[in-house]
C-alpha positions as a Python dict, from the first residue, in 0.01 Angstrom:
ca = {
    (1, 'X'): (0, 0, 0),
    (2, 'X'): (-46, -388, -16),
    (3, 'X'): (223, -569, -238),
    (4, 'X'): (143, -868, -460),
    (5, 'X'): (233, -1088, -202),
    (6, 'X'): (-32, -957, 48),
    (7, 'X'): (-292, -961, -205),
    (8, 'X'): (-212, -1318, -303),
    (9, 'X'): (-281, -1402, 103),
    (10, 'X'): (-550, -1183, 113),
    (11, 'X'): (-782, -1379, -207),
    (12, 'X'): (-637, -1662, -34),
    (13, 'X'): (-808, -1596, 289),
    (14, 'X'): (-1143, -1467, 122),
    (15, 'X'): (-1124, -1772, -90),
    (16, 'X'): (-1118, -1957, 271),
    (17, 'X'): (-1347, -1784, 421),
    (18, 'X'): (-1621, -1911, 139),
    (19, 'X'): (-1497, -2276, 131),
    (20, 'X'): (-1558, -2278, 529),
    (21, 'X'): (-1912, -2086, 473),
    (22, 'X'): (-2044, -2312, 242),
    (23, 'X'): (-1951, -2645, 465),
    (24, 'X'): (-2123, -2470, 791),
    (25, 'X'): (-2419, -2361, 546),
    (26, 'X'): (-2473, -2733, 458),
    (27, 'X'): (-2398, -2901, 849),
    (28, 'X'): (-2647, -2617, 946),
    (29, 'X'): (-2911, -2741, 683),
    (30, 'X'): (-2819, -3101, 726),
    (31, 'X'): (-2888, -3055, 1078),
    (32, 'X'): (-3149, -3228, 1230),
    (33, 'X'): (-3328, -2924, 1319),
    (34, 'X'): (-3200, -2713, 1054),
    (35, 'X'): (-2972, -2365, 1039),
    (36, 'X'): (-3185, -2182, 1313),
    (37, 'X'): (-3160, -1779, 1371),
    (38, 'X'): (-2832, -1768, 1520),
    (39, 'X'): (-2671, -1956, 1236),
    (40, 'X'): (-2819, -1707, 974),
    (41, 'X'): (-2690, -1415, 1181),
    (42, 'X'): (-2328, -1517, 1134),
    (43, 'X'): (-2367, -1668, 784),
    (44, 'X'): (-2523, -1356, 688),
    (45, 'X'): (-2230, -1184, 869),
    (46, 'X'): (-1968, -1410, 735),
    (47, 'X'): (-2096, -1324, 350),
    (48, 'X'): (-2104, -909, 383),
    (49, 'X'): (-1741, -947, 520),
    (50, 'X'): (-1626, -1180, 259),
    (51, 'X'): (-1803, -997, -22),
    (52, 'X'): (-1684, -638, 115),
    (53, 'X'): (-1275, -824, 173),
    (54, 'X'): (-1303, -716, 571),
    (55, 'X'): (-1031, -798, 778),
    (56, 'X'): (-786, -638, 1013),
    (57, 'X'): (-555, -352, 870),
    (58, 'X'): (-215, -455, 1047),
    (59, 'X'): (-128, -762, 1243),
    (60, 'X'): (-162, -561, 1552),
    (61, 'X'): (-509, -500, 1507),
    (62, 'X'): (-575, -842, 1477),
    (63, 'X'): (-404, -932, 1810),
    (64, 'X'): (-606, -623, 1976),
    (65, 'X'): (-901, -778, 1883),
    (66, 'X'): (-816, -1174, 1943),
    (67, 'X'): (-742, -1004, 2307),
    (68, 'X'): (-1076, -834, 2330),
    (69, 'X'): (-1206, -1199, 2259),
    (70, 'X'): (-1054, -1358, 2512),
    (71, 'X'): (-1106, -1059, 2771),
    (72, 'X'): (-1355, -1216, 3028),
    (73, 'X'): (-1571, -888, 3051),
    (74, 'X'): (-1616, -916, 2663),
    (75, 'X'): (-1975, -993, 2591),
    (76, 'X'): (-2026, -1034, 2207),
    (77, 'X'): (-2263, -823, 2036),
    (78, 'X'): (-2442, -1148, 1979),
    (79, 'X'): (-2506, -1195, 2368),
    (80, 'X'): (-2564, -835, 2458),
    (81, 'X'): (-2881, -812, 2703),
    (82, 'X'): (-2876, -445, 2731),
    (83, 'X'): (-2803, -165, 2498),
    (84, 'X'): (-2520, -119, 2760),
    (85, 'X'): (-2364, -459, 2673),
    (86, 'X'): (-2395, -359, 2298),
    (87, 'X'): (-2245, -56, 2327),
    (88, 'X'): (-1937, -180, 2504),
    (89, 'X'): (-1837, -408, 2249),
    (90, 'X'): (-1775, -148, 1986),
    (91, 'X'): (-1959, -365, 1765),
    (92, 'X'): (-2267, -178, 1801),
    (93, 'X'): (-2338, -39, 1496),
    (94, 'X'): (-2194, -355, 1291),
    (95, 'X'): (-2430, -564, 1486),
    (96, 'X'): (-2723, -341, 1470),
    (97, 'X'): (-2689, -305, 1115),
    (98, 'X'): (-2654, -721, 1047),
    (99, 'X'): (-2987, -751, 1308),
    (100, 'X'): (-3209, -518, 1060),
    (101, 'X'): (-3133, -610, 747),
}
């Protein structure tokens, strides 16, 4: 169960999160040539994680993945050019999801 404390950091975070979306939504529009596909992907992204309060259950899932990041055979789902690729970095169904709606 999460204490006060942890909920304080948690809105804190989330309240973050959307302070740092909004300023890359408006460099991506001030752009010169304007948010382009990739940068609606992860804005997209960003907003069904803030809205659903994602983030990692325990500090040592955080460090798991912040390792898998930094792994050099970790291909994001966002550079996958196979269905292998996807599928190896357990973001599959996440990703696939994000890409259809």
């Amino acid at each position: 169960m999460m204490s006060s404390s942890d909920d304080k950091d948690k809105a804190e975070l989330i309240a973050k999160m959307k302070r740092t979306k909004e300023q890359w939504d408006r460099e991506a529009l001030d752009s010169e040539d304007g948010p382009d596909e990739t940068d609606a992907l992860l804005s997209q992204a960003i907003s069904m994680a803030i809205e659903q309060g994602r983030g990692w259950s325990s500090p040592e899932e955080r460090e798991k993945y912040l390792e898998q990041l930094l792994d050099d055979d970790y291909i994001p789902p966002l550079f996958a050019e196979n269905q292998e690729e996807l599928e190896k970095s357990g973001l599959k169904d996440a990703f696939t999801t994000l890409h259809n709606e």
